[in-house]
N, C-alpha and C positions, 0 to 999 in steps of 0.2 A: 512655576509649574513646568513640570516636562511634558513636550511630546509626545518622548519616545514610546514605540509598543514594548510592554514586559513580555517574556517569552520564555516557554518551559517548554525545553525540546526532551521529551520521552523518545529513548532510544538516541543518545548522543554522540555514542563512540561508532553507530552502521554508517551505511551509504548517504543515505539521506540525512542523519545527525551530522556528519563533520560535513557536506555542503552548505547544510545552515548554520552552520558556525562561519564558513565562511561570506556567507550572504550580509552575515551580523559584523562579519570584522570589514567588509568593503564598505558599511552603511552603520557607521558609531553613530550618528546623529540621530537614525530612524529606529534603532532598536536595543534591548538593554536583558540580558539574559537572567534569568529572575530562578531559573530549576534546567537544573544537566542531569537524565539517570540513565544508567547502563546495568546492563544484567551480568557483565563477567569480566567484562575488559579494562580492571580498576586502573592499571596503569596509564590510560589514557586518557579515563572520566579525572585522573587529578591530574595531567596535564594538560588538560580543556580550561578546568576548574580552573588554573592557577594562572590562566592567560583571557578568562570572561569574569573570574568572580561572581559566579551565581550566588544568589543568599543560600539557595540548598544543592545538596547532592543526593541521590537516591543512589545504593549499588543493592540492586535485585538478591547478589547470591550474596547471600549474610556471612558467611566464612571470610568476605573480603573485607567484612565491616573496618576491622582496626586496621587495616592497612591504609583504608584512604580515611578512616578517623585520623588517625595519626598524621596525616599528611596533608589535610586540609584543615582541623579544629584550631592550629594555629593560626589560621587566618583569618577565622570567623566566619566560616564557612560550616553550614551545619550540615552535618550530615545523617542522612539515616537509611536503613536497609530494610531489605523485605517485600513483599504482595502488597500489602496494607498501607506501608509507609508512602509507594506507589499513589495510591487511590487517594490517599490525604493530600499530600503538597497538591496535586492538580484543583482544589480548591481553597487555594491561597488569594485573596484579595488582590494580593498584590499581582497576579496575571492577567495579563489580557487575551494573551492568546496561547493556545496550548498545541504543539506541533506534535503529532500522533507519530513515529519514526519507528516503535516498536514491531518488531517481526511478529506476524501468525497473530495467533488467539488471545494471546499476552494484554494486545490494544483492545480487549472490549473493555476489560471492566474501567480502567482507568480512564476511557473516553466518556463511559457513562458516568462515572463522578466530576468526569472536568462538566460536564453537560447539564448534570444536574444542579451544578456551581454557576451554571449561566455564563460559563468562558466559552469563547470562539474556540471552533478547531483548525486549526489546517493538517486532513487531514492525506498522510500517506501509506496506512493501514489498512489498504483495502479489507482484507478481512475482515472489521469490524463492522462494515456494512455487508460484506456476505454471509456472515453467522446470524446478523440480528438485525438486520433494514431494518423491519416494518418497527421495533422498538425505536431503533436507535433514530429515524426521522423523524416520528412521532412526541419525542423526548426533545428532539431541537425545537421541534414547532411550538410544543408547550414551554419552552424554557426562552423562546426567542430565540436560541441560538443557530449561527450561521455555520456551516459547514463548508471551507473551502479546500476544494480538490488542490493534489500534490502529485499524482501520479499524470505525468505528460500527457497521455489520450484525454483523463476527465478534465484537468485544467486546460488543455485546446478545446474541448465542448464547453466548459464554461466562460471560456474567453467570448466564444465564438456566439455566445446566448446574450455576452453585456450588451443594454438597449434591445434586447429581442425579449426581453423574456414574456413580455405579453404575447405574442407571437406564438402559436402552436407550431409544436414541433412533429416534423413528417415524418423522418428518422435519424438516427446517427449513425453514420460509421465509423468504429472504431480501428485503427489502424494498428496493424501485427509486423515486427520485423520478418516474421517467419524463424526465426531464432538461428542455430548454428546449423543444425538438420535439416534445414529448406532443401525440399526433392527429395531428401532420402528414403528408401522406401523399409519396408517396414525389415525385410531381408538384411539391410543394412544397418540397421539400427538394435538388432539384436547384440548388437559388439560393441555398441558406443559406450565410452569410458567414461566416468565421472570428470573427467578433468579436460575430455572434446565437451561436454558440456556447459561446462564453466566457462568457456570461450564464447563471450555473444560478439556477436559482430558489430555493435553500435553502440551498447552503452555500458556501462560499467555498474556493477552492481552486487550487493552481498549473496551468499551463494544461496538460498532458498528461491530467490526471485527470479535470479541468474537459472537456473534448474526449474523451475516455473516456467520460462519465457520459454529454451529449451524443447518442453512437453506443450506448450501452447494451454496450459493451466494456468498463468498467468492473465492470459486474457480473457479465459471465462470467467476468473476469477473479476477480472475488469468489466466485463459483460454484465454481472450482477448487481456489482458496485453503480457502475452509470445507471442501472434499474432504478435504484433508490435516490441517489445524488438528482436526477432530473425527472423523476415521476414517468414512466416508461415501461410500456408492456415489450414482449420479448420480440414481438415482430416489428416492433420500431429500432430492434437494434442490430445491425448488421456487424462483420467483421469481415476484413480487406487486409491482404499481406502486402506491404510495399515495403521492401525489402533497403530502399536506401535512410528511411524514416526521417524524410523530413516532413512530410505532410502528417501533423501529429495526430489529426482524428476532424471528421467534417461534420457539419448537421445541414440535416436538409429542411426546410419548410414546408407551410402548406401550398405556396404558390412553386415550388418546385425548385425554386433558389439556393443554391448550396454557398454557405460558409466554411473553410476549411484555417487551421492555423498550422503554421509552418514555422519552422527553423532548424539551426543543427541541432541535433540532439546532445539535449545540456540540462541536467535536472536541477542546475541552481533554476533557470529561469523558471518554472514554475515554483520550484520553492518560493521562491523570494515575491509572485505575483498574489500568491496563497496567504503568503504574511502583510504583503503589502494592501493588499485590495481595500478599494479601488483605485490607489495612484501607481503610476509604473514610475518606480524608479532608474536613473541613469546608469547603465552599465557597461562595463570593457569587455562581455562577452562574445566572442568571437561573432562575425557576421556570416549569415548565410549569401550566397554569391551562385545566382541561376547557373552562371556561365560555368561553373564547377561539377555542376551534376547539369547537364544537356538533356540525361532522359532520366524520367522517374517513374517506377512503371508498380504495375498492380495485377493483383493475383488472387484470386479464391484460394482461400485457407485447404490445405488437407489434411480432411476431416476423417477419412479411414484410418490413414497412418497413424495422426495426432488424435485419439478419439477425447480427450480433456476435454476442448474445447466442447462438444457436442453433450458429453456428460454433463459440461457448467449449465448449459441451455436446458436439460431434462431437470436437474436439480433447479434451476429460477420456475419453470414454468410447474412444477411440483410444488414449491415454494415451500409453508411450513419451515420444518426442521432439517428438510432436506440439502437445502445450504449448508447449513451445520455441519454434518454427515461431510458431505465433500470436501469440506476443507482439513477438516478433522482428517479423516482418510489422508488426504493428499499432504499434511504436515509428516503425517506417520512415513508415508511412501518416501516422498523426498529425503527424507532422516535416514531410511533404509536403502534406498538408493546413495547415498553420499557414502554411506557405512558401508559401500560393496553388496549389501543381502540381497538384492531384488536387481532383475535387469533396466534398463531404459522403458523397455513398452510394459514393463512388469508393474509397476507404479499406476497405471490407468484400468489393471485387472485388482489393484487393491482397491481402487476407489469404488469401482463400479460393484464391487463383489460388498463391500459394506454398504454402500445404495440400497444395496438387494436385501440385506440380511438387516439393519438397525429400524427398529420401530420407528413408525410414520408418524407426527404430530403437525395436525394442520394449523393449532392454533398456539406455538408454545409461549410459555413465559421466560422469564429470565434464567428460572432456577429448570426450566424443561433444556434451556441453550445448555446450559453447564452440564446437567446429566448427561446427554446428547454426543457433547464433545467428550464428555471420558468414556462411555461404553464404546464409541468410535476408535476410542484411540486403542484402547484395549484389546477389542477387535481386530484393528491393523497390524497392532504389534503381535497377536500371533498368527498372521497372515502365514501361511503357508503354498509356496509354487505347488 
């Protein structure tokens, strides 16, 4: 009998897919790649393919099908395309753990079949809990299923919880680089270019999230996320700009004791704590060193400039479908903003402006998420300055 955990990384060929790939090639003994899918990038998913040998391969855009049929059925390597084909494999027996890597909206439905399958997530899909928390926690609890965070802030909260978890929690702060625009004011930020954006200062990453961090809609986005992942009202959750990010996000207690987790910013290491948990495995990843950074300093977020953030906090504490709504928006904007249409601050008057205008549902279902996200997007896309 082996071991090893089976692993189905959704989203193989982004940021977060090819660091678990390499998490899986430092650690052959602990882990065994079992599902690789990518939505466009077939050249890659079969040169992934052809150095893990997954049993399947997913490619999203079905136009790519015979391309990586052809180039992996010789291997016995099955492959298949599509939404659907998507939501099948993630309930394969043969998985143990299902790594969420997929960009936006893309990660609900496919987490909800891995979930309903009773597979673990680890997951890096924020979105999937800002469209549908109250579902998608509810759905772990009933299935058993555990949910481990992949995105740095909630994997240092939940590091930071092992052996607490009985212990009420006081609040969290979550920690914000402040992205590439840290100080700029809003005068200057009318000119910032797609590609000053794409420049973060600390960590590397695909351009939707990279352009999230940027507009500080990445961390409301993480703001709602940690809502659900740790059971938490919105006045337990703070946010804190430290701008060198090594202090990945703290929690506080009831006796007033604060936990904070630290290191350089490296997203294998919570990758690999997310697949691994609860053992920490041995790694060559660089060390953090006090002497190196002398001072580490902290800052209130600005929230004029950057209003995402403040919109993530109206849309949690609105709750319903209003998550939905925001994200939804905010996929459109960012698309429109990469594509030249919309300015830099223009992106936070599309969101807010469909806040305003898309029907309120306090209590939706599954199929109220899905309407929700298309009349949003619909919406967005004919946003008009």
């Amino acid at each position: 009998m082996s071991n090893k955990k089976t692993i189905a990384i959704l989203g193989s060929t982004g940021s977060i897919g090819t660091q678990a790939l390499e998490v899986v090639e430092a650690n052959p003994d602990h882990f065994e790649v079992e599902v690789l899918t990518a939505g466009n990038n077939a050249q890659l998913l079969i040169a992934q393919s052809k150095a893990y040998a997954p049993n399947v391969v997913v490619i999203g855009n079905e136009s790519l099908y015979p391309l990586v049929f052809d180039a992996l059925d010789p291997m016995g390597i099955k492959v298949y395309t599509g939404e659907r084909a998507l939501e099948q494999v993630v309930q394969m027996d043969t998985i143990d753990i299902v790594l969420t890597a997929l960009v936006g909206y893309a990660g609900l439905a496919p987490t909800i079949k891995a979930i309903e399958a009773g597979k673990h997530i680890a997951l890096a899909n924020k979105e999937t809990l800002v469209v549908a928390g109250e579902l998608i926690t509810a759905l772990a609890q009933e299935k058993g299923v555990n949910i481990y965070p992949v995105d740095s802030e909630h994997s240092a909260i939940f590091q930071c919880l092992v052996g607490e978890f009985h212990n009420p929690i006081e609040k969290i702060v979550l920690t914000a680089s402040g992205g590439p625009f840290r100080g700029k004011t809003k005068e200057e930020l009318l000119s910032v270019t797609k590609a000053q954006a794409l420049k973060h200062p600390n960590w590397e990453m695909g351009a939707k999230i990279t352009i999230d961090s940027a507009s500080l809609m990445n961390k409301g986005l993480e703001v709602i996320e940690a809502k659900w992942l740790f059971s938490l009202t919105s006045e337990q959750i703070e946010v804190i700009v430290h701008p060198q990010s090594i202090v990945h996000s703290i929690v506080q207690f009831k006796d007033g004791s604060m936990k904070a987790q630290m290191g350089l910013p490296d997203m294998k290491l919570p990758i690999q704590f997310a697949m691994t948990y609860p053992d920490r495995l041995t790694t060559d990843f660089p060390r953090f060193n006090f002497l190196d950074y002398p001072s580490l300093t902290f800052e209130q977020p600005d929230v004029e400039t950057f209003r995402n953030l403040n919109l993530a906090f109206e849309a949690m504490a609105a709750g319903g479908n209003m998550p939905c709504i925001l994200n939804a928006a905010n996929e459109i904007a960012v698309d429109k903003f990469l594509k030249d249409k919309i300015g830099f601050l223009e992106m936070s008057d599309l969101v807010e402006q469909s806040m305003q205008k898309i029907s309120f549902i306090e209590h939706p279902s599954y199929e109220d998420y899905v309407q929700t996200d298309y009349e949003t997007r619909q919406l967005a896309k004919a946003f008009k300055i």
